[in-house]
C-alpha positions in Angstrom: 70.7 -57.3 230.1 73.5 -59.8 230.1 76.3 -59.7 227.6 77.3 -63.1 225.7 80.9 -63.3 224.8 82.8 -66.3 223.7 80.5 -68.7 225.5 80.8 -66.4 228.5 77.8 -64.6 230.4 78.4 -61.6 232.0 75.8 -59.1 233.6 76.5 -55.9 235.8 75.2 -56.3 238.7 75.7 -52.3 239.7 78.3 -50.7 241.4 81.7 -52.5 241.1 79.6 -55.8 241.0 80.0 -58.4 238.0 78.8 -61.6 237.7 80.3 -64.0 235.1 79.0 -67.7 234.0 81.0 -69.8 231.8 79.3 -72.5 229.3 80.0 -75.4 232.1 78.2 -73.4 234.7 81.2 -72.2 236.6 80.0 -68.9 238.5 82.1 -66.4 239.7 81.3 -62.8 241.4 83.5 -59.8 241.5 82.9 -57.2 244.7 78.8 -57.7 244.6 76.8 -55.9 246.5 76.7 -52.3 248.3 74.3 -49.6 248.2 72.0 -51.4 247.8 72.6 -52.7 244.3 71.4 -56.5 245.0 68.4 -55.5 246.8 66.7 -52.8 244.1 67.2 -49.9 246.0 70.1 -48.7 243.3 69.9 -45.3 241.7 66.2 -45.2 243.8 65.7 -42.2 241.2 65.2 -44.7 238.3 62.3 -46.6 237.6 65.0 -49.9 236.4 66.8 -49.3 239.8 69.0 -51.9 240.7 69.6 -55.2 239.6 67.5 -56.1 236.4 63.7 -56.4 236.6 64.5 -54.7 240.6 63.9 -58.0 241.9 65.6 -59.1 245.2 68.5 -60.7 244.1 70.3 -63.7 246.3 71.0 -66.5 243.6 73.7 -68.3 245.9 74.8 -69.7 242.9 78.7 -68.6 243.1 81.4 -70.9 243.0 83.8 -67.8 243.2 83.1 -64.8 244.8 86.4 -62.5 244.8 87.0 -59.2 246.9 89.3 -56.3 245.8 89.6 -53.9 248.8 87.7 -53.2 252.3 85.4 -50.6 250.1 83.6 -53.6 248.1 83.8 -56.0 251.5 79.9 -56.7 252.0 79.0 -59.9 253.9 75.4 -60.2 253.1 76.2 -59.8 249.5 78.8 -62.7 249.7 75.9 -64.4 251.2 73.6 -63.7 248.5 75.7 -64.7 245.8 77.8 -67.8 247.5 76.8 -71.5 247.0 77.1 -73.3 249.5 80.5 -74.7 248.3 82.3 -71.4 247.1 85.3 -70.4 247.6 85.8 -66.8 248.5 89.2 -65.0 246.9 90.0 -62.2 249.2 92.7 -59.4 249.0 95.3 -60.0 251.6 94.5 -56.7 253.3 91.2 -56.3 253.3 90.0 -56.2 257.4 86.5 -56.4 258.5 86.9 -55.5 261.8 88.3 -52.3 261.1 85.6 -51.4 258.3 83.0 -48.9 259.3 79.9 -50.7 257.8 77.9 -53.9 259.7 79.8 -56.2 258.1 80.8 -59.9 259.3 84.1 -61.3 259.6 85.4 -63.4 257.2 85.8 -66.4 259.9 81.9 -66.2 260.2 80.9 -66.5 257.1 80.3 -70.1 256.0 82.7 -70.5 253.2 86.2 -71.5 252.5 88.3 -68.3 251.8 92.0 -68.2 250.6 93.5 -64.4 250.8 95.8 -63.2 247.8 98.5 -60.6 247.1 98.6 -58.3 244.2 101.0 -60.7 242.7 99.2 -63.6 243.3 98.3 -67.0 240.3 95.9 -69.8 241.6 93.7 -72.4 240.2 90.4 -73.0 241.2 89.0 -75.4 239.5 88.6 -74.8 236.0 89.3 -70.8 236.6 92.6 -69.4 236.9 92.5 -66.1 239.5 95.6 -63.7 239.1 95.8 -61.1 241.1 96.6 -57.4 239.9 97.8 -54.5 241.9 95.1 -52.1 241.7 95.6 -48.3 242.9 95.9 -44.9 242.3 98.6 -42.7 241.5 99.4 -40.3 244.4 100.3 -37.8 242.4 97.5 -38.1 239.6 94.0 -36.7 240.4 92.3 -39.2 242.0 93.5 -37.6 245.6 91.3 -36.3 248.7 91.1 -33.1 250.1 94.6 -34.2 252.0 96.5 -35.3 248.8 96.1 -38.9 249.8 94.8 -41.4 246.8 91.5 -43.3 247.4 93.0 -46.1 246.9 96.9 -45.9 248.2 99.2 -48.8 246.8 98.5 -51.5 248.8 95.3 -51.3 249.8 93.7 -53.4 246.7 94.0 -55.3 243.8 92.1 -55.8 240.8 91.8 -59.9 239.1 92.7 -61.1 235.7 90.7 -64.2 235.1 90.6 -67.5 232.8 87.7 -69.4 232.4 86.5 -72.0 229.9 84.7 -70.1 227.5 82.8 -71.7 223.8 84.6 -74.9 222.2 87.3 -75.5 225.0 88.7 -72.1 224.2 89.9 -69.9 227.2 88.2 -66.7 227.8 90.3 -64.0 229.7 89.0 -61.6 231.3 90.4 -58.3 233.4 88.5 -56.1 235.9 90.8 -53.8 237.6 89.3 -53.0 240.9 89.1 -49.3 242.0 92.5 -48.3 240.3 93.8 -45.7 238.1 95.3 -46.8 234.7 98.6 -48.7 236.0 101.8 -49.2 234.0 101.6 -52.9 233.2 98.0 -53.2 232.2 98.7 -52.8 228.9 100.4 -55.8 228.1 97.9 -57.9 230.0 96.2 -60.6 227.1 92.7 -59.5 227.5 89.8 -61.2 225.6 87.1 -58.9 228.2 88.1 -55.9 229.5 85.8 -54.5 232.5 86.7 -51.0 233.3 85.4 -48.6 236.0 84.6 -46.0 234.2 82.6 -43.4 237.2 85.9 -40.9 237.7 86.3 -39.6 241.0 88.1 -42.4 242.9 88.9 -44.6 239.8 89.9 -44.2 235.9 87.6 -42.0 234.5 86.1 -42.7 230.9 88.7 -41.3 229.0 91.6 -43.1 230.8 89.5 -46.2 230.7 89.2 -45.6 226.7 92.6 -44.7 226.5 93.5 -48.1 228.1 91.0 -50.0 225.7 92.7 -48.8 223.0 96.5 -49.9 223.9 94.8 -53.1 225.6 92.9 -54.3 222.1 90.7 -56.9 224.2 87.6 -58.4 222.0 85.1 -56.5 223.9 84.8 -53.7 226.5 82.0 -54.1 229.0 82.6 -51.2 231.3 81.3 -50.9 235.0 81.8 -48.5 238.3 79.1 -45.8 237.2 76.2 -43.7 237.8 76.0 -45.5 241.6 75.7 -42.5 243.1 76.2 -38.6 241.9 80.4 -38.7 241.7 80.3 -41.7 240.1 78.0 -40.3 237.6 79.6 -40.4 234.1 78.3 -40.6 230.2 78.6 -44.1 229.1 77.1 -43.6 225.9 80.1 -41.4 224.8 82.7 -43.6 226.4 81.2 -46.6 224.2 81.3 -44.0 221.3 85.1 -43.1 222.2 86.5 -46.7 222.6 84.2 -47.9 219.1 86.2 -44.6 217.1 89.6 -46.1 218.7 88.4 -49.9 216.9 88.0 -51.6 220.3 84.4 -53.5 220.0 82.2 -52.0 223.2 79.3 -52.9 225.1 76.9 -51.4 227.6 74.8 -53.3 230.1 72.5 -51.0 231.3 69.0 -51.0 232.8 65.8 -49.4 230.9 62.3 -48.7 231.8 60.9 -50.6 228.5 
């Protein structure tokens, strides 16, 4: 299923991935790929596993393809997504050779890459990309065994995007990355809001809802669930939660009809 929202496509690819088209045909990916989630080996339990219809999916259609944190780095997904003229948006310190998956390095990979900060604001093209620190707290519960967060400050971001959306209008859109709910978030002008929802090593669904509500985007379209057994999570009553709080809500999901 793909959700329509001001003029804007966007479909969940699994996993962190998202895929958003605007009404020109601008393309942009967020962290695709990983366990298998382009190549319909995701949730392998599930008769709808992996991207819709389970179909091997390498559109190389992008003209955007941006990168949170070494965790989402997968080259062959870049590769599957990319046109041949995308631009990759990359996290300053995200470091392929240091990553413990076969993964290429960014100077192999055939397209133009520009590396942010979590404070960053560029244009590309008709898109504006602004960069979010994205983290967890180290002293909320999102810690390993050693009292160390997942995801320690520094490590990655999460983007806040404009794209043309319906009529001229901008559409806005945030998708935090693997981060806790961060001071600052908030106050963000949000049209569509793309939370992780999965627990574990990010926001769970009540922080995400808890979020949704102070945020007030148009619509909530959350992702970062059910990948595997920790990220396993109830969507349905997050979408019920954030509807009680007024916040419109969404789920892009897989069936077997």
């Amino acid at each position: 299923m793909t959700v329509r929202h001001d003029g804007l496509l966007a479909t969940w690819l699994g996993y962190a991935g998202l895929r958003l088209e605007s009404p020109d045909g601008t393309v942009v990916y967020a962290d695709p790929g990983r366990y298998g989630t382009l190549t319909g080996e995701w949730r392998p339990d599930s008769p709808d596993a992996g991207h819709p219809d389970a179909r091997d999916y390498r559109p190389e259609d992008g003209d955007l393809v941006l990168v949170t944190h070494d965790h989402h780095y997968d080259s062959d997904a870049i590769r599957r997504v990319a046109g041949d003229d995308a631009t990759l948006v990359v996290y300053e310190a995200v470091y392929p050779p240091k990553i413990d998956r076969d993964v290429e390095d960014l100077r192999d990979l055939p397209y133009e890459f520009v590396r942010v900060d979590e404070a960053d604001d560029r244009l590309f093209g008709d898109v504006i990309v602004r960069s979010v620190a994205g983290y967890n707290d180290p002293d909320g519960p999102h810690t390993d065994a050693s009292g160390d967060p997942y995801h320690p400050e520094g490590f990655g971001v999460g983007y806040h995007l404009t794209l043309p959306g319906r009529g001229g209008e901008d559409v806005t859109v945030f998708w935090p990355g693997d981060s806790d709910a961060l001071p600052g978030h908030a106050e963000l002008d949000v049209s569509l809001f793309c939370p992780p929802i999965g627990g574990s090593f990010t926001m769970d669904r009540h922080e995400a809802a808890a979020l949704a509500e102070e945020m007030d985007p148009d619509l909530v379209l959350p992702v970062h669930y059910d990948t595997f057994a920790a990220l396993e999570t109830d969507s349905g009553a997050f979408a019920a939660d954030v509807a009680e709080r007024g916040v419109p809500v969404v789920l892009d999901e897989r069936t077997d009809e």
